[in-house]
KEGU-848745 format. One record per atom (N, C-alpha, C, O): atom name; residue number from 0; x, y, z; residue in three letters. Coordinates in steps of 0.05 Angstrom, whole numbers, plus 5000, padded with zeros to 4 digits. Atoms other than C-alpha are relative to their C-alpha. Example, Ala and Ser with C-alpha at 12.3 -4.5 7.8 and 13.67 -1.06 7.14 Angstrom:
<sites>
<atom=N; n=0; px=5018; py=4976; pz=5000; res=ALA>
<atom=CA; n=0; px=5246; py=4910; pz=5156; res=ALA>
<atom=C; n=0; px=5018; py=5024; pz=5000; res=ALA>
<atom=O; n=0; px=5039; py=5024; pz=5013; res=ALA>
<atom=N; n=1; px=4984; py=4976; pz=4999; res=SER>
<atom=CA; n=1; px=5273; py=4979; pz=5143; res=SER>
<atom=C; n=1; px=4985; py=5022; pz=5014; res=SER>
<atom=O; n=1; px=4995; py=5044; pz=5018; res=SER>
</sites>
This chain:
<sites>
<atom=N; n=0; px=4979; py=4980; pz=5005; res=UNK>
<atom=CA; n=0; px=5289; py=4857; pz=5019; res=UNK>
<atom=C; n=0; px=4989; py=5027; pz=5008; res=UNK>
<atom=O; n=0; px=4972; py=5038; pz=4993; res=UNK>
<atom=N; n=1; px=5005; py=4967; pz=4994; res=UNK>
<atom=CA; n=1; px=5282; py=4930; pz=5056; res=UNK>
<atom=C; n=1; px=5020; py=5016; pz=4985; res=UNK>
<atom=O; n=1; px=5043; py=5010; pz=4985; res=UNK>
<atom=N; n=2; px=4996; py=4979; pz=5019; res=UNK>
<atom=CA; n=2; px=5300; py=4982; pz=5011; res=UNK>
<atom=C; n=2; px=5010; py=5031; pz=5020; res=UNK>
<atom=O; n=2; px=4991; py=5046; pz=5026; res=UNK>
<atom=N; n=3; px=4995; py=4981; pz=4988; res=UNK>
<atom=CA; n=3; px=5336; py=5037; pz=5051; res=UNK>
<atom=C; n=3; px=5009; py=5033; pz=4990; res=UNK>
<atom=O; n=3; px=5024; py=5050; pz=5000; res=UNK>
<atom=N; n=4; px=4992; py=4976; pz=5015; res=UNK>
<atom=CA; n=4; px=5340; py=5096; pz=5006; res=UNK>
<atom=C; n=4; px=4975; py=5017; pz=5003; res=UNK>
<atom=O; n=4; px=4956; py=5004; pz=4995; res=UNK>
<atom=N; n=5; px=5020; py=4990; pz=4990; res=UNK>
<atom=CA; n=5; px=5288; py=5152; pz=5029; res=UNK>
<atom=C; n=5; px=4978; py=4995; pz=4986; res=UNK>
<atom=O; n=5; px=4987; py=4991; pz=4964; res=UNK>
<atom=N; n=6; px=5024; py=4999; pz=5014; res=UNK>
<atom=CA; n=6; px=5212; py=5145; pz=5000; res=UNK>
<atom=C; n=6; px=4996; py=5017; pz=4984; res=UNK>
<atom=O; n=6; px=5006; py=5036; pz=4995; res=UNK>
<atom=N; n=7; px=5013; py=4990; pz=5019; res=UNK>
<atom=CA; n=7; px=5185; py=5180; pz=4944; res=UNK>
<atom=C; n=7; px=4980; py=5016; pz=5009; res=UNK>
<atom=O; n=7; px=4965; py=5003; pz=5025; res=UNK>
<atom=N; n=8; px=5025; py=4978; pz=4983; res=UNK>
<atom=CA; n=8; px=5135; py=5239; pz=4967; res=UNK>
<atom=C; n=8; px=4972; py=4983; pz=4983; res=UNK>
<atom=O; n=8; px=4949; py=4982; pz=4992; res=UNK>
<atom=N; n=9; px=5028; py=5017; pz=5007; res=UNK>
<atom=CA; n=9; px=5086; py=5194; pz=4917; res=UNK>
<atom=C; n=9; px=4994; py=4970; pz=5016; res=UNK>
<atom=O; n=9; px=4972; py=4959; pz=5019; res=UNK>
<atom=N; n=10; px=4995; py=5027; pz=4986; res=UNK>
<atom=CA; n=10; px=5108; py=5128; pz=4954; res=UNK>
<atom=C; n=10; px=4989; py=4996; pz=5033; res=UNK>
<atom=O; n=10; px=4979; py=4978; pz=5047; res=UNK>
<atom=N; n=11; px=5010; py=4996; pz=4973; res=UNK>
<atom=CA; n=11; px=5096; py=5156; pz=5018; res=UNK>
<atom=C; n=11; px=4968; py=5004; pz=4996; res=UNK>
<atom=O; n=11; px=4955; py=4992; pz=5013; res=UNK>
<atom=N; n=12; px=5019; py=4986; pz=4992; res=UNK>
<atom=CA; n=12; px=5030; py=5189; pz=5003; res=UNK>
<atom=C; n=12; px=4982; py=4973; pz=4985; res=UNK>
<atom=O; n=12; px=4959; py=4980; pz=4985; res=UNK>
<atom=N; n=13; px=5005; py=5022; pz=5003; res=UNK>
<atom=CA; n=13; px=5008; py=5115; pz=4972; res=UNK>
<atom=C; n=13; px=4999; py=4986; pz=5023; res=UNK>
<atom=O; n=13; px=4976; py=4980; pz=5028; res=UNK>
<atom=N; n=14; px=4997; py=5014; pz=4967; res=UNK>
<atom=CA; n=14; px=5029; py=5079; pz=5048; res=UNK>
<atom=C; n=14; px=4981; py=5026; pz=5010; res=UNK>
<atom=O; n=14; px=4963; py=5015; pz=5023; res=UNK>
<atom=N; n=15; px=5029; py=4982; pz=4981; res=UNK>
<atom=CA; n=15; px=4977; py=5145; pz=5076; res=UNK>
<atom=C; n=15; px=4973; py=4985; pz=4991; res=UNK>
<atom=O; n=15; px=4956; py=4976; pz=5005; res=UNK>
<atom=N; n=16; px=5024; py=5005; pz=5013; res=UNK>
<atom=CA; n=16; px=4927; py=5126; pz=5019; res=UNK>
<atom=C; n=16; px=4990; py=4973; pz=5016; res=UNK>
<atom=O; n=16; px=4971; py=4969; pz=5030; res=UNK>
<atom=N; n=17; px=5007; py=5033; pz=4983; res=UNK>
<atom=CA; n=17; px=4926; py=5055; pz=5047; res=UNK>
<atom=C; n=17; px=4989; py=5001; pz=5024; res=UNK>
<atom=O; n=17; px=4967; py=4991; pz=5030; res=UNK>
<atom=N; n=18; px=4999; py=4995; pz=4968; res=UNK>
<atom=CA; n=18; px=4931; py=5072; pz=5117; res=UNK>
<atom=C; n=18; px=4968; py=5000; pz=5012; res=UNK>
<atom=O; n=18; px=4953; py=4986; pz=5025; res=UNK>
<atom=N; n=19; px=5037; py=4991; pz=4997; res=UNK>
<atom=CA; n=19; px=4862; py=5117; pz=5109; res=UNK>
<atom=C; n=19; px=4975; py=4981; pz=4992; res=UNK>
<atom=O; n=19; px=4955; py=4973; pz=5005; res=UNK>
<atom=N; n=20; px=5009; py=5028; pz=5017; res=UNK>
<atom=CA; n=20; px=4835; py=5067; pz=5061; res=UNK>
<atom=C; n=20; px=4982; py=4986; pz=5028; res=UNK>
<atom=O; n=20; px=4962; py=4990; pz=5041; res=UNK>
<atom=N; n=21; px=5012; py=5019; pz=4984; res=UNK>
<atom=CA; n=21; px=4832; py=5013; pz=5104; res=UNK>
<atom=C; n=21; px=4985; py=5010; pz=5033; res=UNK>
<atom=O; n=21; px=4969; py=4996; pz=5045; res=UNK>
<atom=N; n=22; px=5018; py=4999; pz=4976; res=UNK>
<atom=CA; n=22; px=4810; py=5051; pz=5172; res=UNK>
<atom=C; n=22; px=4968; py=5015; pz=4997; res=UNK>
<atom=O; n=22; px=4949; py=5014; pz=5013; res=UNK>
<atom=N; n=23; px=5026; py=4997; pz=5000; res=UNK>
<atom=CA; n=23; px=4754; py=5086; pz=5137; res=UNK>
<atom=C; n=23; px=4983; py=4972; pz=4991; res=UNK>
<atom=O; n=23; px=4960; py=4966; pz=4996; res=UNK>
<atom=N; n=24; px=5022; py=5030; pz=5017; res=UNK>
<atom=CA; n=24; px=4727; py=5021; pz=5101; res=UNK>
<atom=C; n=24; px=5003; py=4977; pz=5020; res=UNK>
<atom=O; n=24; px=5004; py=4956; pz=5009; res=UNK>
<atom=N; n=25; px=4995; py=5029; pz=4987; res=UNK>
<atom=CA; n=25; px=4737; py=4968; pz=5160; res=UNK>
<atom=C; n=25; px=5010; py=4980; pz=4995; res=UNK>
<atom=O; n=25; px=5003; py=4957; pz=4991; res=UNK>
<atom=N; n=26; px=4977; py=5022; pz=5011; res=UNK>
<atom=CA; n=26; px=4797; py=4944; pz=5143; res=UNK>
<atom=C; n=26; px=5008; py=4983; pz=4977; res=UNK>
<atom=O; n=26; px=5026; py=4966; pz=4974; res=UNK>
<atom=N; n=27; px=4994; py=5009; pz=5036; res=UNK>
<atom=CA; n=27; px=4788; py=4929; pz=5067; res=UNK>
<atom=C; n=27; px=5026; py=5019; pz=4989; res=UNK>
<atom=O; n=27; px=5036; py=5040; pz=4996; res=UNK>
<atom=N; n=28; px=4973; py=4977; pz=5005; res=UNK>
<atom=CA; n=28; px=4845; py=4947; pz=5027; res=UNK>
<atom=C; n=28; px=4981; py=5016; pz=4969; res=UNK>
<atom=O; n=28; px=4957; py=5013; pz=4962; res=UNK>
<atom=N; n=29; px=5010; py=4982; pz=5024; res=UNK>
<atom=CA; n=29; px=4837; py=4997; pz=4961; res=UNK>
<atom=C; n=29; px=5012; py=4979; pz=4982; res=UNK>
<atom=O; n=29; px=5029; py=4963; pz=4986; res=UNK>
<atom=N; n=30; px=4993; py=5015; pz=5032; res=UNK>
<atom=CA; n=30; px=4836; py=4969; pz=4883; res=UNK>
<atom=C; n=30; px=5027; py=5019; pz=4994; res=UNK>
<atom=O; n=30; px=5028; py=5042; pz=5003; res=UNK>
<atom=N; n=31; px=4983; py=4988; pz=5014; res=UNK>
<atom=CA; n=31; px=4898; py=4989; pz=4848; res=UNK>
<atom=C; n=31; px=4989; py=5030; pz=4987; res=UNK>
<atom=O; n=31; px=4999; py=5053; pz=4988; res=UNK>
<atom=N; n=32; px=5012; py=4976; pz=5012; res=UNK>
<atom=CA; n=32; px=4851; py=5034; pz=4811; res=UNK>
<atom=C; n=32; px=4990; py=5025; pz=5019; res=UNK>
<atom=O; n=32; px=4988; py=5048; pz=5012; res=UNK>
<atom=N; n=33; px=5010; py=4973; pz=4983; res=UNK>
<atom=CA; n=33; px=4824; py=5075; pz=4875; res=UNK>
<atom=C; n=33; px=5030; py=5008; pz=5002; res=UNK>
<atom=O; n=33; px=5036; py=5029; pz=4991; res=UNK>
<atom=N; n=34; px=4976; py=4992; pz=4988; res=UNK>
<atom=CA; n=34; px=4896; py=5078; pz=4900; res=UNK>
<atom=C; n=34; px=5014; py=5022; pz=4978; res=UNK>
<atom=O; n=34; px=5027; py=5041; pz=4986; res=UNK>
<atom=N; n=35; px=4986; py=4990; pz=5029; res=UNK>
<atom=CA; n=35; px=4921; py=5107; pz=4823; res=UNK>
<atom=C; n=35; px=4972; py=5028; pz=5005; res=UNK>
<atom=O; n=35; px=4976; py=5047; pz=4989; res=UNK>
<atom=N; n=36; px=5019; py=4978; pz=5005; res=UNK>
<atom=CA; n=36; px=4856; py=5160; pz=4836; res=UNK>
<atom=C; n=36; px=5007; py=5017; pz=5029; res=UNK>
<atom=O; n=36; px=5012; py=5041; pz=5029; res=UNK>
<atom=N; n=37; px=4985; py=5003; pz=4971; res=UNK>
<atom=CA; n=37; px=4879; py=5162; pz=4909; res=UNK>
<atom=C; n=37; px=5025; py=5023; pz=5005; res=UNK>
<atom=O; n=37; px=5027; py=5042; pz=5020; res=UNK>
<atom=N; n=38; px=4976; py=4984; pz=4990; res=UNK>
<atom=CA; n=38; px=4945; py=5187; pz=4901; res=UNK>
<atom=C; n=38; px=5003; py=5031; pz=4967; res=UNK>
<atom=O; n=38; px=5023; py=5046; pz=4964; res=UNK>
<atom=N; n=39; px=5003; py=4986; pz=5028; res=UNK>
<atom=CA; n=39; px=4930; py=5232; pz=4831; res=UNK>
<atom=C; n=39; px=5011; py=4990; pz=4983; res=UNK>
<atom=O; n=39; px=5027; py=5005; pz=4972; res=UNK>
<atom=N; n=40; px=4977; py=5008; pz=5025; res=UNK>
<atom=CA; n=40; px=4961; py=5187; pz=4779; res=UNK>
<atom=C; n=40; px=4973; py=4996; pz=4985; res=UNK>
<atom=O; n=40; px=4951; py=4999; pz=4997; res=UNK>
<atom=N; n=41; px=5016; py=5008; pz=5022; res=UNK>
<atom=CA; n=41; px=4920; py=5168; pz=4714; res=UNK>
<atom=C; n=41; px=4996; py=4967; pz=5002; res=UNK>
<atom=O; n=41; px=4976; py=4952; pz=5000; res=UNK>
<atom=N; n=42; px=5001; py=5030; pz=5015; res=UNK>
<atom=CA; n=42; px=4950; py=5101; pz=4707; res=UNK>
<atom=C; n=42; px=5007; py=4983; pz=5031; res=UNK>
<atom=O; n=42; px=5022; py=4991; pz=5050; res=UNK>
<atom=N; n=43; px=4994; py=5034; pz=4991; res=UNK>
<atom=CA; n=43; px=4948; py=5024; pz=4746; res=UNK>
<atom=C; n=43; px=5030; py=4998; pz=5013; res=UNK>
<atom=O; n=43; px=5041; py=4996; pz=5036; res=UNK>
<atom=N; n=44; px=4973; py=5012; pz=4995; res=UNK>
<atom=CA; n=44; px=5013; py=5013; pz=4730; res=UNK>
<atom=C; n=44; px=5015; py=5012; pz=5015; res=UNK>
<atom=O; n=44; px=5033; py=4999; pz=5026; res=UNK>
<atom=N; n=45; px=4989; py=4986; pz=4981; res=UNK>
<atom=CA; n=45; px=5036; py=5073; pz=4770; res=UNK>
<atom=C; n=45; px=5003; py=4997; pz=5024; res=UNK>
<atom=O; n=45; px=5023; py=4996; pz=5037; res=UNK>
<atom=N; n=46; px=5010; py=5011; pz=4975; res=UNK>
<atom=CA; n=46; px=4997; py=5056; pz=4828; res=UNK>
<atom=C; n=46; px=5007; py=4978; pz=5009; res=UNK>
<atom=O; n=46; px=5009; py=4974; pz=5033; res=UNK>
<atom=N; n=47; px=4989; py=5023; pz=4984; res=UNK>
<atom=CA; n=47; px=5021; py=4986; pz=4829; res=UNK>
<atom=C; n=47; px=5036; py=5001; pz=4999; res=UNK>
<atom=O; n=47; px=5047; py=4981; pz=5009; res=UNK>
<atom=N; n=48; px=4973; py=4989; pz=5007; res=UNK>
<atom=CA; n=48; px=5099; py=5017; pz=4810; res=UNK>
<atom=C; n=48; px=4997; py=4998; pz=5039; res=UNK>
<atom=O; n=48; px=5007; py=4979; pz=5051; res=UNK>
<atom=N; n=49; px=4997; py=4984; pz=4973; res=UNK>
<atom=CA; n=49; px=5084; py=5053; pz=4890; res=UNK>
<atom=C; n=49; px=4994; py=4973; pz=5015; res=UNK>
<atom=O; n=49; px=5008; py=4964; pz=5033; res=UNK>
<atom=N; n=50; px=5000; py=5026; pz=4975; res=UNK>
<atom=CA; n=50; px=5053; py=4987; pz=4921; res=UNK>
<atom=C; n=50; px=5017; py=4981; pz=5000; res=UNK>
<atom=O; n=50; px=5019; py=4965; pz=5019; res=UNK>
<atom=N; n=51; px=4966; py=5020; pz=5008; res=UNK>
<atom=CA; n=51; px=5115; py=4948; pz=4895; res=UNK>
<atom=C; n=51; px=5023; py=5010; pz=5019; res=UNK>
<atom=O; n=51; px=5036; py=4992; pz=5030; res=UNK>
<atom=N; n=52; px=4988; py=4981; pz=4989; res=UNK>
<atom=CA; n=52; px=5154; py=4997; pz=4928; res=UNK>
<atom=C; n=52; px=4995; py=4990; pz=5029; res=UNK>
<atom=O; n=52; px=5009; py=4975; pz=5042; res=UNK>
<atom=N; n=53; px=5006; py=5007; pz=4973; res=UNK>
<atom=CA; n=53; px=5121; py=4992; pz=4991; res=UNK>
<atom=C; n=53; px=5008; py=4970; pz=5011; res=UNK>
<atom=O; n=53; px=5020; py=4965; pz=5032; res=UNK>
<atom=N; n=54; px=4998; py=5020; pz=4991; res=UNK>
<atom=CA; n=54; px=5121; py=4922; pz=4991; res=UNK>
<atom=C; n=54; px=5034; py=4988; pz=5003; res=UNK>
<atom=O; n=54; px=5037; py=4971; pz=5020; res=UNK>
<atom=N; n=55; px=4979; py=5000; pz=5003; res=UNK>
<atom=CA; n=55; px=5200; py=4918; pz=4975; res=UNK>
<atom=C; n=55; px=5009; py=5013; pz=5020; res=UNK>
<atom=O; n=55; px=5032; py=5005; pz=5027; res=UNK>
<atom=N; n=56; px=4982; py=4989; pz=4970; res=UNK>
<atom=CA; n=56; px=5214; py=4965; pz=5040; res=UNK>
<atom=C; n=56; px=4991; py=4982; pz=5019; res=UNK>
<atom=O; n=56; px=5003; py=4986; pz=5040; res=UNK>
<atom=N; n=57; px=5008; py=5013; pz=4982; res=UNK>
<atom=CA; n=57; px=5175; py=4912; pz=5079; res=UNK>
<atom=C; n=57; px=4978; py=5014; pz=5015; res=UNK>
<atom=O; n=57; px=4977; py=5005; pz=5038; res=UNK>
<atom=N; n=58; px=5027; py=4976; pz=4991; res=UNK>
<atom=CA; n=58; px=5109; py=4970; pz=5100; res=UNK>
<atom=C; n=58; px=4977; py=4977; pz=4992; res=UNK>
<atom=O; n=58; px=4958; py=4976; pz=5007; res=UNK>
<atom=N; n=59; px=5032; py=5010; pz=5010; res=UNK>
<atom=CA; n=59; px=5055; py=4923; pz=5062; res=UNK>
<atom=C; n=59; px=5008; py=4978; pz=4995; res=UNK>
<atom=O; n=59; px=5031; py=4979; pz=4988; res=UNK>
<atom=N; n=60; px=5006; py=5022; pz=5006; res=UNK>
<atom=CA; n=60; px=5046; py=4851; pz=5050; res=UNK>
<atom=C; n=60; px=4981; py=4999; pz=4979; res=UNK>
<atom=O; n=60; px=4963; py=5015; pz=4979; res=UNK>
<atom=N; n=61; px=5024; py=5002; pz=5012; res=UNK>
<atom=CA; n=61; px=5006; py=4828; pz=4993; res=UNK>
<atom=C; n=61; px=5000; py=4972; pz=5003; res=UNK>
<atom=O; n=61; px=5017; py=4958; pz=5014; res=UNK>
<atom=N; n=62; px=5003; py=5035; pz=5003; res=UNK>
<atom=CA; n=62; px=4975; py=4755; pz=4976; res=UNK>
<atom=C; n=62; px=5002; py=5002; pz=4966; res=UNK>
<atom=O; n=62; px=4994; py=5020; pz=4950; res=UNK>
<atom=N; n=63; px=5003; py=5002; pz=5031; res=UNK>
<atom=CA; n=63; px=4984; py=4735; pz=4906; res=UNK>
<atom=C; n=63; px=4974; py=4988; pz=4996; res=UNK>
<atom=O; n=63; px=4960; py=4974; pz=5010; res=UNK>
<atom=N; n=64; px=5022; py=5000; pz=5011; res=UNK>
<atom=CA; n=64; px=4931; py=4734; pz=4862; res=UNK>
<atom=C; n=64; px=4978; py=5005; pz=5007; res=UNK>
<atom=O; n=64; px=4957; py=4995; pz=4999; res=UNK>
<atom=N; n=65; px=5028; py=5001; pz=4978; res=UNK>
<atom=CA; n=65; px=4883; py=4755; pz=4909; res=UNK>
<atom=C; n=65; px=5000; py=5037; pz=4989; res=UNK>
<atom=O; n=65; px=5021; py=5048; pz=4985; res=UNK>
<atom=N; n=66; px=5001; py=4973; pz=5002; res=UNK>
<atom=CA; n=66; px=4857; py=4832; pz=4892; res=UNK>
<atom=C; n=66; px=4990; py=5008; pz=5023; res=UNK>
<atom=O; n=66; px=4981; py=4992; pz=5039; res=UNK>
<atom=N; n=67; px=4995; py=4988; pz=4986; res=UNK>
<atom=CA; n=67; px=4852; py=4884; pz=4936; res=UNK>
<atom=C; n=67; px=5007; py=4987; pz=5035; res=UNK>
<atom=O; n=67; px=4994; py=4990; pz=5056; res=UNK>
<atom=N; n=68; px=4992; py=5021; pz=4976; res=UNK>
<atom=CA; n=68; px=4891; py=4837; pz=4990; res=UNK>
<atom=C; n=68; px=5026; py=5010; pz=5019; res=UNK>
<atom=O; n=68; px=5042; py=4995; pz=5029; res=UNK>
<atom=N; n=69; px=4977; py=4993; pz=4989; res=UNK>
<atom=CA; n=69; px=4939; py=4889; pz=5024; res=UNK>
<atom=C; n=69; px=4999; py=4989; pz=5033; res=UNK>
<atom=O; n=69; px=4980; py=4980; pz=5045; res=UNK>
<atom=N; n=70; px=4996; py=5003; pz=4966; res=UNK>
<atom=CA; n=70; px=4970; py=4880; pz=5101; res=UNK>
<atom=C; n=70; px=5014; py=5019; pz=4998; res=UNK>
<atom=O; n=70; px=5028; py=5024; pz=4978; res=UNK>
<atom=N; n=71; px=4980; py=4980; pz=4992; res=UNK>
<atom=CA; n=71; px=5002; py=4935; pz=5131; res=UNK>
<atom=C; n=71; px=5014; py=4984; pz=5021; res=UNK>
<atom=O; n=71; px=5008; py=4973; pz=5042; res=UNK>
<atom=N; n=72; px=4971; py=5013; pz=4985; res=UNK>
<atom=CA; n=72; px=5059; py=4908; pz=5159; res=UNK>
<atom=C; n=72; px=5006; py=5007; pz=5033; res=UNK>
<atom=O; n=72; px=5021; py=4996; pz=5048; res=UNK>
<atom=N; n=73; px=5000; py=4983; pz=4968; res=UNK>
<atom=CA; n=73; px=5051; py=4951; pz=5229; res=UNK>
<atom=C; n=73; px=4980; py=4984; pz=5008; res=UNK>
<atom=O; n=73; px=4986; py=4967; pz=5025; res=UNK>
<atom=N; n=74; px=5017; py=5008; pz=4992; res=UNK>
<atom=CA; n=74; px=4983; py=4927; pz=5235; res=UNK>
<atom=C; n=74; px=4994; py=4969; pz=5007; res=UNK>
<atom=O; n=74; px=4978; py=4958; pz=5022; res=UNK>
<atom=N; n=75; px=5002; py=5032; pz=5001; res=UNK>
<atom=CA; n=75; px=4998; py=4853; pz=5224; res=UNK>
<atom=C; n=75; px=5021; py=4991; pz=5036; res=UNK>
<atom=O; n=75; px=5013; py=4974; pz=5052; res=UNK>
<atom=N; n=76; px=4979; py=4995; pz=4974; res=UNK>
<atom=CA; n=76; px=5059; py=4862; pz=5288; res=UNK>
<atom=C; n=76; px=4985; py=5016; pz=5016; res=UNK>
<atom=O; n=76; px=4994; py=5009; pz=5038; res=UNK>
<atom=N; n=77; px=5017; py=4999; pz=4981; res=UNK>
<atom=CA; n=77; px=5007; py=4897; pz=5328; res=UNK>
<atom=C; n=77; px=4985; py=4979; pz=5009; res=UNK>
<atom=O; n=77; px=4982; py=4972; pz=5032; res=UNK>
<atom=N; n=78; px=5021; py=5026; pz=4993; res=UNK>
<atom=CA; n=78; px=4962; py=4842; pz=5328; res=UNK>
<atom=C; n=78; px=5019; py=4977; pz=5013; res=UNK>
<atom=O; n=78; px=5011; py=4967; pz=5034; res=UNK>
<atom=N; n=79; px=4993; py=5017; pz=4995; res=UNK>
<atom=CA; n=79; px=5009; py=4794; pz=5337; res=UNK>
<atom=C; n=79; px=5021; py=4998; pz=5032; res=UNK>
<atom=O; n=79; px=5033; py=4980; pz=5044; res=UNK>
<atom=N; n=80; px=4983; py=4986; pz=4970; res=UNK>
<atom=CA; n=80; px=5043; py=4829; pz=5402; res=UNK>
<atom=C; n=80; px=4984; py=4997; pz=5028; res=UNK>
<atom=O; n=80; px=4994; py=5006; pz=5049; res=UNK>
</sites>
């Protein structure tokens, strides 16, 4: 389900956090907890509030149960092109 109602200036700046994330660290993703230090929140649940988000507009893939297991959704359609 893509979510077409504009992003959140914290939602967006969560899809940057990622972005950087993974190209400074060679392509690992961030813990919920860097991402929640990442974007200035205190709390988890915030941070995973924004990657819910993301993943609901179709921007990120996750794997269940797997931690820090993001795909950026661009990068997965590059590769595959």
């Amino acid at each position: 389900m893509n979510d077409t109602r504009p992003m959140s200036y914290t939602t967006e700046a969560t899809l940057d956090f990622i972005r950087d994330y993974k190209r400074d660290n060679n392509g690992n993703s961030p813990s919920l907890r860097e991402i929640a230090a990442g974007i200035g929140v205190a709390s988890t649940a915030v941070a995973s509030h924004h990657v819910t988000a993301l993943e609901r507009r179709g921007l990120i893939r996750r794997v269940p149960y797997r931690s820090r297991w993001i795909e950026l959704v661009e990068e997965v359609t590059a590769a595959t092109d």
